[in-house]
DSSP file (Angstrom, degrees, kcal/mol; ACC not computed):
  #  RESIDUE AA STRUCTURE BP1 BP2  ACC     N-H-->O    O-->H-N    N-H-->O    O-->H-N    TCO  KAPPA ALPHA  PHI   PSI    X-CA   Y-CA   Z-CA
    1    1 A X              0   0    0      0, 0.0     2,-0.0     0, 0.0     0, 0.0   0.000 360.0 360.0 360.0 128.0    0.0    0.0    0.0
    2    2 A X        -     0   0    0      1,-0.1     2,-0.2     0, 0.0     0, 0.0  -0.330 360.0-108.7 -74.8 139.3    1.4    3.3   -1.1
    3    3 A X        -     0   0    0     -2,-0.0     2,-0.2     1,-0.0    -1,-0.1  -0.402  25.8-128.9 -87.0 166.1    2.2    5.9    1.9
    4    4 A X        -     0   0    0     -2,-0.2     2,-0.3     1,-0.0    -1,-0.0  -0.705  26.5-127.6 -99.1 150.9   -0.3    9.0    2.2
    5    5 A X        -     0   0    0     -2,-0.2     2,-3.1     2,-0.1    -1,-0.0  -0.808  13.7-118.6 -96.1 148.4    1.9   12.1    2.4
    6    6 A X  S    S+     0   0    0     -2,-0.3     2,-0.3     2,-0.0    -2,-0.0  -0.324  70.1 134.8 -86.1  77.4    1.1   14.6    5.5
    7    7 A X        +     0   0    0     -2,-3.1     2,-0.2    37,-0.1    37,-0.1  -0.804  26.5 166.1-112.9 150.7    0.3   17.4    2.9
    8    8 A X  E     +A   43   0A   0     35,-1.1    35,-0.9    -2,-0.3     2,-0.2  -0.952  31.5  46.3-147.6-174.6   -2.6   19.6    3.1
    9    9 A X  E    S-A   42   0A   0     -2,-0.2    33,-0.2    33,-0.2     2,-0.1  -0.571  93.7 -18.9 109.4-169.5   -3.8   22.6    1.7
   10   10 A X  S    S-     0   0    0     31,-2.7     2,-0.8    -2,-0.2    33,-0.4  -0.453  77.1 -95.3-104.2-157.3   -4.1   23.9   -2.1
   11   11 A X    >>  -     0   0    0      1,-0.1     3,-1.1    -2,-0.1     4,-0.8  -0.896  38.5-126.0-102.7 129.8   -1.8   22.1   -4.8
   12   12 A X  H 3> S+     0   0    0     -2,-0.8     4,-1.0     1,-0.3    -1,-0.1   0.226 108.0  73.8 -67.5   7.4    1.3   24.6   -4.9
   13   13 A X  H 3> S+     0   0    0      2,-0.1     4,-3.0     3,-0.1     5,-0.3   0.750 101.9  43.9 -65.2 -56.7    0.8   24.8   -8.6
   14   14 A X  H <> S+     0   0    0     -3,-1.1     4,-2.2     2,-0.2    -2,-0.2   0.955 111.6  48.4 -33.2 -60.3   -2.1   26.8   -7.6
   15   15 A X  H  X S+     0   0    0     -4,-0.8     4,-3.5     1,-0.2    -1,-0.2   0.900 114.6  45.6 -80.2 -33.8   -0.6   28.8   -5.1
   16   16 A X  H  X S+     0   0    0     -4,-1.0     4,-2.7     1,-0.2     5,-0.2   0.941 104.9  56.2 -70.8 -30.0    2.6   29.8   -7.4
   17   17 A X  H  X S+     0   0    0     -4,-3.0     4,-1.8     2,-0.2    -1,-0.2   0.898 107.5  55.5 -75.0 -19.2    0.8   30.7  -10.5
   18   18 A X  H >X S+     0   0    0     -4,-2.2     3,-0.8    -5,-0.3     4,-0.7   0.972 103.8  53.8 -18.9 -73.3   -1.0   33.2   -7.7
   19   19 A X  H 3X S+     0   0    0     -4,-3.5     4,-2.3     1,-0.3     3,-0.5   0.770 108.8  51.8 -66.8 -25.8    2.4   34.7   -6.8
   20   20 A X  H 3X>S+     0   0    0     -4,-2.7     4,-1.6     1,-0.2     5,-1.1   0.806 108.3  46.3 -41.9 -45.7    2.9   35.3  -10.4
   21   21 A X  H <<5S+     0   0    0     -4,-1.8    -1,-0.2    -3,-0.8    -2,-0.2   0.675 114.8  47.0 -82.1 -21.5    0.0   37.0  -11.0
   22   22 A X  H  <5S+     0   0    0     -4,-0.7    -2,-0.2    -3,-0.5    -1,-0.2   0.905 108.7  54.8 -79.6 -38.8    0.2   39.1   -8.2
   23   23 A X  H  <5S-     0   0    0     -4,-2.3    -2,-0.2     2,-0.1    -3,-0.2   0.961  86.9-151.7 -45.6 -68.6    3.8   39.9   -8.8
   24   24 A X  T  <5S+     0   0    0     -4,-1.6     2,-0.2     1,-0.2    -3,-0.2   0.840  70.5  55.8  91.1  58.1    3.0   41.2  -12.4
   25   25 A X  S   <S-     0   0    0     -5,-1.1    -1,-0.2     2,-0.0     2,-0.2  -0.637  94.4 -76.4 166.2 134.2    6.7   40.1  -13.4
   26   26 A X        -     0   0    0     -2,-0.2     2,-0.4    -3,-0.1    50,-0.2  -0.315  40.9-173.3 -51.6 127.4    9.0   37.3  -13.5
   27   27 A X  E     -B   75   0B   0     48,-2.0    48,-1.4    -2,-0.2     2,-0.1  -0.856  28.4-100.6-134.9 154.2   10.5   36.4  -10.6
   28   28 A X  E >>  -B   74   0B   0     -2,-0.4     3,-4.5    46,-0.3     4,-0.8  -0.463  38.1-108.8 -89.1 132.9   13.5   33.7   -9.9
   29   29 A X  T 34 S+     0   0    0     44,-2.6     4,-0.2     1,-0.4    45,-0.1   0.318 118.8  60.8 -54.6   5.4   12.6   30.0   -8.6
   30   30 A X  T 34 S+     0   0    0     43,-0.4    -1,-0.4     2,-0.1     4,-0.2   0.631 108.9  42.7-109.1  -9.5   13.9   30.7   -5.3
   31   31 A X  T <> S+     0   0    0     -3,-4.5     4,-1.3     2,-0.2     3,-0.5   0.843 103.1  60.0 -72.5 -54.0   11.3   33.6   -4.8
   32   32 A X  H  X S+     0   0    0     -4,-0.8     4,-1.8     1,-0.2   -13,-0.2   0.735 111.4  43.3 -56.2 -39.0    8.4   32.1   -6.1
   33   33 A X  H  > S+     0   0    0      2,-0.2     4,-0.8    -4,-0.2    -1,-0.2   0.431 107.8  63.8-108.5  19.8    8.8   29.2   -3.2
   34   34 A X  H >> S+     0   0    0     -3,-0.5     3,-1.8    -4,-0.2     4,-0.5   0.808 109.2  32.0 -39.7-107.8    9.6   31.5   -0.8
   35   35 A X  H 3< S+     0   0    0     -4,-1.3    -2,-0.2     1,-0.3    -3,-0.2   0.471 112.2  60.3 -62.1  -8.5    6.8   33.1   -0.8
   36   36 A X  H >X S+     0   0    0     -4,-1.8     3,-2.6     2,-0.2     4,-1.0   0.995 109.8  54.1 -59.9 -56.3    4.5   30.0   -1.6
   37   37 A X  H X< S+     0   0    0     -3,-1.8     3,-3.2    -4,-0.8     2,-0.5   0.876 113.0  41.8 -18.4 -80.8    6.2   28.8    1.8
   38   38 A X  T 3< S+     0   0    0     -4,-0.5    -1,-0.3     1,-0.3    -2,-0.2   0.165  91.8  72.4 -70.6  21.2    5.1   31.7    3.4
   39   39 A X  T <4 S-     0   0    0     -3,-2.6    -1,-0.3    -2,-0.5    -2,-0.2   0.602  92.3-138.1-104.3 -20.7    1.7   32.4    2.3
   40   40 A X  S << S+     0   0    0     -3,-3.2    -2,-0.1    -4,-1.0    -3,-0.1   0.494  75.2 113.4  95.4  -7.3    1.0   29.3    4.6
   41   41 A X  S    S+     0   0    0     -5,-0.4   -31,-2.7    -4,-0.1     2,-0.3   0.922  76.8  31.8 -81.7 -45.8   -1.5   28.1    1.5
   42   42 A X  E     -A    9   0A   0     -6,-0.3     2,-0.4   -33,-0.2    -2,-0.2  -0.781  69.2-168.4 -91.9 142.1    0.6   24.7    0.4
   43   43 A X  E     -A    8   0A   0    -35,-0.9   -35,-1.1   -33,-0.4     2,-0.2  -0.926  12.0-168.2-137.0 123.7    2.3   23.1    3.1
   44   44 A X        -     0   0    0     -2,-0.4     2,-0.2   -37,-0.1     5,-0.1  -0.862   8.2-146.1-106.1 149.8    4.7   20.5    1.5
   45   45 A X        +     0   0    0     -2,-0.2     3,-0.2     3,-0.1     2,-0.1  -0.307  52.2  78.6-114.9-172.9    6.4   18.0    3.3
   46   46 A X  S    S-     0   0    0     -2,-0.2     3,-0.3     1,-0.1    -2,-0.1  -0.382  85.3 -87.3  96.7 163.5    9.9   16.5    2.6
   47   47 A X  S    S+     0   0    0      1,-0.2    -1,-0.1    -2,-0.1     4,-0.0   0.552 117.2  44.4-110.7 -34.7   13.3   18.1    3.5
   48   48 A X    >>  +     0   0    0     -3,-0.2     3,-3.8     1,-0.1     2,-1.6   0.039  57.3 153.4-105.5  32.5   13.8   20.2    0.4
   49   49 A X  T 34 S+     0   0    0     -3,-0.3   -12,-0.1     1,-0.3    -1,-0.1   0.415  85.5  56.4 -52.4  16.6   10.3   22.3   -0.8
   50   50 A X  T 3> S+     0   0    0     -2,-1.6     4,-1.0     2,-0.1    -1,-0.3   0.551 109.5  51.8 -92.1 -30.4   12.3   25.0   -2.4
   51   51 A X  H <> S+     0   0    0     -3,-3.8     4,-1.0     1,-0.2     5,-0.4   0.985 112.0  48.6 -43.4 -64.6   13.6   21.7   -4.4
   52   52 A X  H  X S+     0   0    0     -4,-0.9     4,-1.6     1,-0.2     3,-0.2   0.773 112.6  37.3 -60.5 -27.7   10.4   20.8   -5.0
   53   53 A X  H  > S+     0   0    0      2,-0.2     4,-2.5     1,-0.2    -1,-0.2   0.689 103.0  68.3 -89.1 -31.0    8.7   23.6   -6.4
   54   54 A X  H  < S+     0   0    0     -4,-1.0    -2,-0.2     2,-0.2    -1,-0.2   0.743 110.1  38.8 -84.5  -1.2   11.6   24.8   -8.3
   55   55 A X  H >X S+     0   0    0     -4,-1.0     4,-2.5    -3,-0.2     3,-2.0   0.656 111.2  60.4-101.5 -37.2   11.0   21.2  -10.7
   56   56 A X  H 3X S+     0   0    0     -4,-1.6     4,-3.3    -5,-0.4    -2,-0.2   0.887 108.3  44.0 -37.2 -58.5    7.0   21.9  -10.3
   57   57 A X  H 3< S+     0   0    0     -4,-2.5     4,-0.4     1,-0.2    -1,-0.2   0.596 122.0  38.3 -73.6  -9.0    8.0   25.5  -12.2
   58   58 A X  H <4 S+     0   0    0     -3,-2.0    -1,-0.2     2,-0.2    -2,-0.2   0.788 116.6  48.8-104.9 -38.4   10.3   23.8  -15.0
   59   59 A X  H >< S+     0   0    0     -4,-2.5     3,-2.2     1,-0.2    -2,-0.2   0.985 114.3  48.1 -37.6 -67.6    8.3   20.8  -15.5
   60   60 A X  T 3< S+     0   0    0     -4,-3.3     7,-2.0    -5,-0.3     6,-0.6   0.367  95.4  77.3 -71.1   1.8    5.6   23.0  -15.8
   61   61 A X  T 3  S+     0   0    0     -4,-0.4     8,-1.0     5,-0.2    -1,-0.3   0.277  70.7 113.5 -85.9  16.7    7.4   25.4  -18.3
   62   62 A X  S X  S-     0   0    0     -3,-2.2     3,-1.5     1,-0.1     5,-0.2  -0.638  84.9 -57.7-112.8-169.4    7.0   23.5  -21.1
   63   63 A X  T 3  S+     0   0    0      1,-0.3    -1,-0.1    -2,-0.2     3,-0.1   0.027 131.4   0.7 -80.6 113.3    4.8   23.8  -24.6
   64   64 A X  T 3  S+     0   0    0      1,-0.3    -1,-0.3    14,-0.1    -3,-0.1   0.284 102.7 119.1 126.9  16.6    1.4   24.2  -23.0
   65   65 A X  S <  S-     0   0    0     -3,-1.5    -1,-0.3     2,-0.2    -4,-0.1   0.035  76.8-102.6 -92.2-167.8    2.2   24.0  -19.2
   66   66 A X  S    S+     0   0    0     -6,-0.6     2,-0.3     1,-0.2    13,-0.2   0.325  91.0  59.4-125.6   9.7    1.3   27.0  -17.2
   67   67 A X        -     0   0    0     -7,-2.0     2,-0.7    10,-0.2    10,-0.3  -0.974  64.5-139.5-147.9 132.3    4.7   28.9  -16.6
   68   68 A X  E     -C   76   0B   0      8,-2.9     8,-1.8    -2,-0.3     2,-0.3  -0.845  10.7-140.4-106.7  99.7    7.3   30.4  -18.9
   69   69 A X  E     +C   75   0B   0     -8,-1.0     6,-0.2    -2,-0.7     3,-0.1  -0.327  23.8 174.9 -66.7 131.4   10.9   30.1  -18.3
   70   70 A X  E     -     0   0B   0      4,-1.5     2,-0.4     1,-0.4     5,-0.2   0.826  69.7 -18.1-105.6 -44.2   12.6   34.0  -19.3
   71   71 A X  E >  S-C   74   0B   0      3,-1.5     3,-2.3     0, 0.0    -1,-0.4  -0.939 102.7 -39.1-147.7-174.8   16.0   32.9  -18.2
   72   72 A X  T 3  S-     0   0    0     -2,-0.4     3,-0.0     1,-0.3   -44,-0.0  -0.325 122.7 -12.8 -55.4 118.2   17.9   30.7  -16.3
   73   73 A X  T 3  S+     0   0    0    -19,-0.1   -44,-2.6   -45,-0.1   -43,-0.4   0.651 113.2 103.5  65.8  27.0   15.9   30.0  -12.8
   74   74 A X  E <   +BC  28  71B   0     -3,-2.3    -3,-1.5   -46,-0.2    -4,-1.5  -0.865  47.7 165.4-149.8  96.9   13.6   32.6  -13.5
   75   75 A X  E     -BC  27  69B   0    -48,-1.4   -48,-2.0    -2,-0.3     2,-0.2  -0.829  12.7-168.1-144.9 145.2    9.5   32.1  -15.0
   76   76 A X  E     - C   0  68B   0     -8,-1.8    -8,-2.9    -2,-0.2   -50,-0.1  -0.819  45.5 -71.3-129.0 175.6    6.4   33.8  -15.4
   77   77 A X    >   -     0   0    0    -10,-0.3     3,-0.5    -2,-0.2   -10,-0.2  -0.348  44.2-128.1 -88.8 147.3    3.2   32.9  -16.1
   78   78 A X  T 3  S+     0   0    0      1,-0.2     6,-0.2   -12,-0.1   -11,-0.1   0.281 100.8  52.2 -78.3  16.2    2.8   31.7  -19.9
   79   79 A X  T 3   +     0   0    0    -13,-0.2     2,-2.7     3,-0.1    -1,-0.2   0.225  66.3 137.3-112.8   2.6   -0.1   33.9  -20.8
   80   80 A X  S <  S-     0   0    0     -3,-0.5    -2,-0.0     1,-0.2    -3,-0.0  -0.215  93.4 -78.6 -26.0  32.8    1.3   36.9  -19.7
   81   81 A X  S    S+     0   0    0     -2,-2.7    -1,-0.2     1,-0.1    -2,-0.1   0.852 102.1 124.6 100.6  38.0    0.3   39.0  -22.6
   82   82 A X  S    S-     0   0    0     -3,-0.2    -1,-0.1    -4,-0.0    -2,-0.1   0.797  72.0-131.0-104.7 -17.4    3.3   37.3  -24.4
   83   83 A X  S    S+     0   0    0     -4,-0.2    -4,-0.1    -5,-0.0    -5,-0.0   0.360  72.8 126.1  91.5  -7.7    1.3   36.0  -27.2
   84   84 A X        +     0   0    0     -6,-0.2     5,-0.1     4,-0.1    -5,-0.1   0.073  30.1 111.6 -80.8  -5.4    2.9   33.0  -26.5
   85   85 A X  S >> S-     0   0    0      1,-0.1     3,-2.3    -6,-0.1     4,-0.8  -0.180  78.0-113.3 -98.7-167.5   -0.3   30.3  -26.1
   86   86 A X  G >4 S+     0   0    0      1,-0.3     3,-4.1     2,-0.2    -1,-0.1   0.993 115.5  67.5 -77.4 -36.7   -0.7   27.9  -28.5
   87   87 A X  G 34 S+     0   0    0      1,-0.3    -1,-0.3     3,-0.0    -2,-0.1   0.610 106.8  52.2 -34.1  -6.1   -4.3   29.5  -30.0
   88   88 A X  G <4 S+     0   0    0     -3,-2.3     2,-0.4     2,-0.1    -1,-0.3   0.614  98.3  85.8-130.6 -29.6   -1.5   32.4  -31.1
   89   89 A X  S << S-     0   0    0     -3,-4.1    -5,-0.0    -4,-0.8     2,-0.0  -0.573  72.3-134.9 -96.5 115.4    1.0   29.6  -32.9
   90   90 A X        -     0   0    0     -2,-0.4     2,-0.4     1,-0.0    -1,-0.1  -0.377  17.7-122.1 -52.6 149.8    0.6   28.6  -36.5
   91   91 A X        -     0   0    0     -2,-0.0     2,-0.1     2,-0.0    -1,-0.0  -0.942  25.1-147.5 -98.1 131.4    0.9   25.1  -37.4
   92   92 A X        -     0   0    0     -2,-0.4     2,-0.6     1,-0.0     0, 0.0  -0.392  22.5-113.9 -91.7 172.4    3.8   24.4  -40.0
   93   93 A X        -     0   0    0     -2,-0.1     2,-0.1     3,-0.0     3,-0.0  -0.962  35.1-106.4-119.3  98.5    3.3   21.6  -42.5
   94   94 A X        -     0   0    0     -2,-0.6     2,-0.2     1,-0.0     0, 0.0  -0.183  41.6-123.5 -39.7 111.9    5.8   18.8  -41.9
   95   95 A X        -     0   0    0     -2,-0.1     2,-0.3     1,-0.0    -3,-0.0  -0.510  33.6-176.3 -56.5 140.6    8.5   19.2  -45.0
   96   96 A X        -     0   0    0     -2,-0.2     3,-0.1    -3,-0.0    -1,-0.0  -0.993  19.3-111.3-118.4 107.8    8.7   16.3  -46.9
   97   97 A X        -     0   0    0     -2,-0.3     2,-0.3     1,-0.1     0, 0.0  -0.224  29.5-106.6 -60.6 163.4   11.1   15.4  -50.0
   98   98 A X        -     0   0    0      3,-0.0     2,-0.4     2,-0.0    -1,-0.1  -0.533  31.8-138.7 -68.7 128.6   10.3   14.9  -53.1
   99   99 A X    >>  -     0   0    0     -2,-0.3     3,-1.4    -3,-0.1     4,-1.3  -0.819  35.2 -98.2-103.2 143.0   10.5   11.2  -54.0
  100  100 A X  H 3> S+     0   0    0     -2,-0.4     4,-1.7     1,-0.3     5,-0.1   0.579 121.4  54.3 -38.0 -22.9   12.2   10.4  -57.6
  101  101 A X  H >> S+     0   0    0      2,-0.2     3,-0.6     1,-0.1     4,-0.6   0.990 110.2  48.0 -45.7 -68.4    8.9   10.0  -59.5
  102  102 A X  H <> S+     0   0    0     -3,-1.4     4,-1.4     1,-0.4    -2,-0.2   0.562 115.1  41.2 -78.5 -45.2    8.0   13.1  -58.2
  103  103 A X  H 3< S+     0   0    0     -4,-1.3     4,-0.4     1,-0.2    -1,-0.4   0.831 111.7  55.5 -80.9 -37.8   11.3   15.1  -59.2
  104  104 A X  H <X S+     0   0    0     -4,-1.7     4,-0.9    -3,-0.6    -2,-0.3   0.615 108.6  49.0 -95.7   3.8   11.6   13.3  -62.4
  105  105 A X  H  < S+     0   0    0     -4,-0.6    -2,-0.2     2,-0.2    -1,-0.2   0.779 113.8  51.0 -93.9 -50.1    7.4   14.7  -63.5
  106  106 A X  T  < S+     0   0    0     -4,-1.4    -2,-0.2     1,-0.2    -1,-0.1   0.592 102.8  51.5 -94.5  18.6    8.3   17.9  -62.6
  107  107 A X  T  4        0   0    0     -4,-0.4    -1,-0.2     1,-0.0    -2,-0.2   0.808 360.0 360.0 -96.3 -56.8   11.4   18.2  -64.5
  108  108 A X     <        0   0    0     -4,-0.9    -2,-0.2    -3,-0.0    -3,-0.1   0.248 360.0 360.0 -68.1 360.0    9.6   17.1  -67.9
């Protein structure tokens, strides 16, 4: 039987994309779980929660996740007026070669 962890509280996804929005700016992954720490709203267990939170924000900075790394250790939220969400992205058309039929018809 898998052990229950003594967590309670909201899911500290939650609670960082908050401090982001409240911040109104990118702020470095030792900041962000600061102050999730201290807002008293996630309470994580385990020996490292600045550890933890700082893979929550990287995990969660990739293509369609809910934070945007701007440099090294350092994310804001990915709809932050960046234009950046996927509605916003063209779709490319996988290139494909020509196969020799194909090159030798359009040659003649």
């Amino acid at each position: 039987m898998a052990k229950r962890r003594a967590t309670a509280g909201e899911p500290a996804k939650q609670v960082a994309i908050d401090v982001l929005r409240e911040a109104g700016e990118p702020l470095h992954a030792k900041e962000i779980a600061k102050r999730v720490l201290d807002s008293g709203r996630a309470r994580l267990g385990g020996k490292t929660p600045e550890q933890t939170i700082t893979a929550m924000l990287a995990v969660g900075s990739k293509p369609g996740g809910p934070f945007k790394r701007v440099d090294k250790g350092t994310y804001t939220l990915a709809d932050a007026g960046t234009g950046d969400t996927p509605t916003d992205k063209r779709e490319s058309k996988p290139r494909t070669k020509a196969t020799p039929k194909q090159r030798e018809t359009a040659v003649t």
